[in-house]
C-alpha positions in Angstrom: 12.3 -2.9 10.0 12.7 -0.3 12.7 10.0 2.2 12.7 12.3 4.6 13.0 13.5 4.6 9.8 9.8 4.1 8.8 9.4 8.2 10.5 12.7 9.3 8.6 11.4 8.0 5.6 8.5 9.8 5.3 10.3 12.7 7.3 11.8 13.0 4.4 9.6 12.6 1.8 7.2 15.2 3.3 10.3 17.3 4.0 10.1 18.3 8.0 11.8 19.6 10.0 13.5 18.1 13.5 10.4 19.0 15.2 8.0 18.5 12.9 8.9 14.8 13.0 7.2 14.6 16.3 4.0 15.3 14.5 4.5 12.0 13.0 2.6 9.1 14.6 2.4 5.0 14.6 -1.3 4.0 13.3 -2.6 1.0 13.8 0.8 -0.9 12.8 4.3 0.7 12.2 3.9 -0.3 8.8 0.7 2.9 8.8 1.9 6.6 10.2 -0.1 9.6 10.3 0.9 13.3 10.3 -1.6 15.5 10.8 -4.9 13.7 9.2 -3.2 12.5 6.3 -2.2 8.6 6.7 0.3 6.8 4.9 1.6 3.1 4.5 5.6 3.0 4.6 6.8 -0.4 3.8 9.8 -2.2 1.9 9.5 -3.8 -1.3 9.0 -7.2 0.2 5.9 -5.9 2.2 4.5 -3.9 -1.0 4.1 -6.8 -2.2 2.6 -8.9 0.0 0.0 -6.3 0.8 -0.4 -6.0 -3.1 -0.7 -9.8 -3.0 -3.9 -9.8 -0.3 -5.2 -6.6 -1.5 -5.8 -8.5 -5.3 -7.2 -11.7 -3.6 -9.8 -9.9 -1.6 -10.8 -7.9 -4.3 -11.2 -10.7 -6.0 -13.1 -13.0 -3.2 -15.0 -10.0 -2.1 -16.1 -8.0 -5.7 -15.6 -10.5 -8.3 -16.2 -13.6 -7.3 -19.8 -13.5 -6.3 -20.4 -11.6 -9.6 -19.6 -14.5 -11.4 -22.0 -17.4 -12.4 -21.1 -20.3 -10.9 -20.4 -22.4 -13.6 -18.0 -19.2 -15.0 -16.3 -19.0 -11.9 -14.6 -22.7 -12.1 -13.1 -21.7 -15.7 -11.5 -17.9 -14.5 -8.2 -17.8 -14.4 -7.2 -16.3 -10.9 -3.5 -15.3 -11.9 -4.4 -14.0 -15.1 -6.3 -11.4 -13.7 -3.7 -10.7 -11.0 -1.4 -10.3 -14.0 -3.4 -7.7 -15.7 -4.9 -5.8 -12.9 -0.5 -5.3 -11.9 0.0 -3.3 -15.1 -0.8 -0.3 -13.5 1.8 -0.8 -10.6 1.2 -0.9 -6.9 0.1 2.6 -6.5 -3.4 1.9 -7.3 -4.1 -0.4 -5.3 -1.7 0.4 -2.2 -2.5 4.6 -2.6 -6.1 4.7 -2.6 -5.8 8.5 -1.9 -3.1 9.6 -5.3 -2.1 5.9 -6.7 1.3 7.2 -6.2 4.2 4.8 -5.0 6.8 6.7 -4.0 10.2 5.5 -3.7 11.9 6.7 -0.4 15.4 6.0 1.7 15.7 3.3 3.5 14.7 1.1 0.3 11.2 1.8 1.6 7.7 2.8 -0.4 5.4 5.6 0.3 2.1 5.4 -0.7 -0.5 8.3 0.5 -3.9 6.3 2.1 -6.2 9.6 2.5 
């Protein structure tokens, strides 16, 4: 996806003007832009997803895993949990700032970072 259309997206979202969108800068991958101090991922469904998908396996090898006994561990149910922990939508996990997912033009997602 051209980030261009990444910068018109959220252009749009935040509701700026011509010049404004030159405020609007790549962070550390054109799937992250800034404006101002606020940051925000702007990605396609596809790439929600997969983002959602790492995000929940991390926080599952880095916060849950070692919590559990080891002989507890072989019986959990990996996708289960995945399951559940997606009620809430992507926003929660993808928006750490507002849990927001924000549908935008483009067929792209907004989701506020900090």
């Amino acid at each position: 996806m051209e980030i261009e259309k990444r910068i018109k997206a959220l252009a749009a979202h935040l509701e700026l003007t011509g010049e404004e969108w030159e405020e609007i800068t790549e962070g550390y991958d054109e799937t992250h832009l800034e404006y101002g101090n606020q940051g925000y991922l702007v990605v396609t469904d596809n790439e929600a997803d997969e983002i959602w998908e790492e995000y929940l396996e991390g926080y599952f090898d880095d916060c849950i895993l070692p919590e559990l006994p080891e002989f507890a561990a072989r019986y959990f149910d990996l996708e289960a949990w995945k399951r559940d922990a997606r009620h809430d939508g992507r926003g929660v996990c993808l928006a750490p700032y507002d849990h927001n997912e924000i549908q935008a033009i483009h067929g792209l997602f907004i989701y506020r970072t900090n």
